[in-house]
Each structure stands twice: as C-alpha cells, then as structure tokens.
C-alpha positions in Angstrom: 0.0 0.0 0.0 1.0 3.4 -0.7 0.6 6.8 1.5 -0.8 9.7 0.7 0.5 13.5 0.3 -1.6 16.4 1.9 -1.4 19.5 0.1 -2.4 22.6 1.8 -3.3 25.3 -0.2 -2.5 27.8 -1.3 0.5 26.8 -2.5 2.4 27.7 -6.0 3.6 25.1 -8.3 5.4 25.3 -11.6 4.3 23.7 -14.8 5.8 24.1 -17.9 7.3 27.7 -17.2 4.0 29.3 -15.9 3.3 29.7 -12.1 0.0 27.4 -11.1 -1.8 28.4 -7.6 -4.0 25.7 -5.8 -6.4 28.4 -4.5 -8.4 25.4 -2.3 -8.8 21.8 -2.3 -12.2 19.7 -1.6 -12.6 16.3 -1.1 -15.9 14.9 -2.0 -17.5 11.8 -2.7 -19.4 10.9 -6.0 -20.8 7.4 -6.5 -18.3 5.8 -4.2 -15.3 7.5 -5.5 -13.2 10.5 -3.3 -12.4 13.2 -6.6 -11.1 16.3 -4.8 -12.5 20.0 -6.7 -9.2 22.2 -6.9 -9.6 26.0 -7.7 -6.7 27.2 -9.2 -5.2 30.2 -11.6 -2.5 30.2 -13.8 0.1 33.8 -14.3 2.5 33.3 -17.2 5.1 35.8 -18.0 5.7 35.7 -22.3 7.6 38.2 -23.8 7.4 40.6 -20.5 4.2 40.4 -20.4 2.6 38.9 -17.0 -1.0 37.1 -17.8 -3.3 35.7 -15.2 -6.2 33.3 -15.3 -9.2 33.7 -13.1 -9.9 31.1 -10.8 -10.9 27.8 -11.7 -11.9 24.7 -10.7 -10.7 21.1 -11.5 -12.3 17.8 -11.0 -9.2 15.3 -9.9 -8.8 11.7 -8.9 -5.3 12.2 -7.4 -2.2 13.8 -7.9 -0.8 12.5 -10.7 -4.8 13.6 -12.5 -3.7 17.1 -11.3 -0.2 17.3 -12.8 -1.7 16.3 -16.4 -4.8 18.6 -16.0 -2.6 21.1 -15.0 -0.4 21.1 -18.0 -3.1 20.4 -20.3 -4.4 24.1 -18.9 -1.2 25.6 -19.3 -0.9 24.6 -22.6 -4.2 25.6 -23.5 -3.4 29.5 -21.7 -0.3 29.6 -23.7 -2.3 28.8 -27.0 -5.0 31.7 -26.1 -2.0 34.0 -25.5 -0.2 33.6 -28.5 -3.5 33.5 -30.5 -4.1 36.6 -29.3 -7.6 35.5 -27.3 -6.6 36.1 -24.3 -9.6 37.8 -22.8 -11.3 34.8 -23.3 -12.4 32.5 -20.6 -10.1 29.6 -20.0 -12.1 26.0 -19.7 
C-alpha cells in the first residue's frame, strides 16, 4: 500500500514555465469514489508580459490527474495568448 501527500493550499507550483496556484482543495465523494475539486489560476510571464487566469476549478482523482490537467491548462493558456484570445475564458 502506498501513502498519501496532503497539500495545503494555497501553494504555487510550476508547470511548464508558468506559475500554477492551488487556490483550495475539496474532497468529495461521488458514487463511491473520493475526486477532490481544486480551484486554481494560472500567471504566465511571455515576452514581459505577466498574464493571469481567473480562478478555476478542477475535478481530480489524485495527484498525478492534477499534474496532467494542469499542463493540459497551461498549454491551452499559452495557445489563447499567442492566439491573441486572451480575454477569453479559459475552460
């Protein structure tokens, strides 16, 4: 069996060269399984230009669910940016 990691928010991680903030984290339980709801933003600095997300939520099963949600939204932010859409709501 393996342990498990508390994370107390709010705590700033860094995914692929952008700054992530866990806002809050909130186990709950759906049909059985524990998910945890974690409210987040994103600020990425491109070209010396700082951008920030609002606050958003993200339906998890663990940490490793986080990590690749996380970079998918990065990715995504970094997309709206260089697209020039960046007033647009991200997910």
């Amino acid at each position: 069996m393996g342990y498990s990691r508390f994370i107390y928010p709010p705590l700033d991680v860094d995914i692929d060269g952008c700054s992530v903030t866990l806002v809050n984290i909130k186990r709950v339980e759906f049909l059985g399984k524990t998910r945890y709801i974690v409210s987040c933003k994103i600020t990425c600095t491109i070209n010396g230009k700082q951008y920030t997300t609002r606050i958003f939520p993200l339906d998890v099963l663990d940490n490793n669910d986080l990590i690749n949600q996380l970079k998918k939204e990065v990715n995504l932010f970094k997309l709206f940016i260089y697209s020039g859409r960046v007033g647009e709501v991200v997910s």
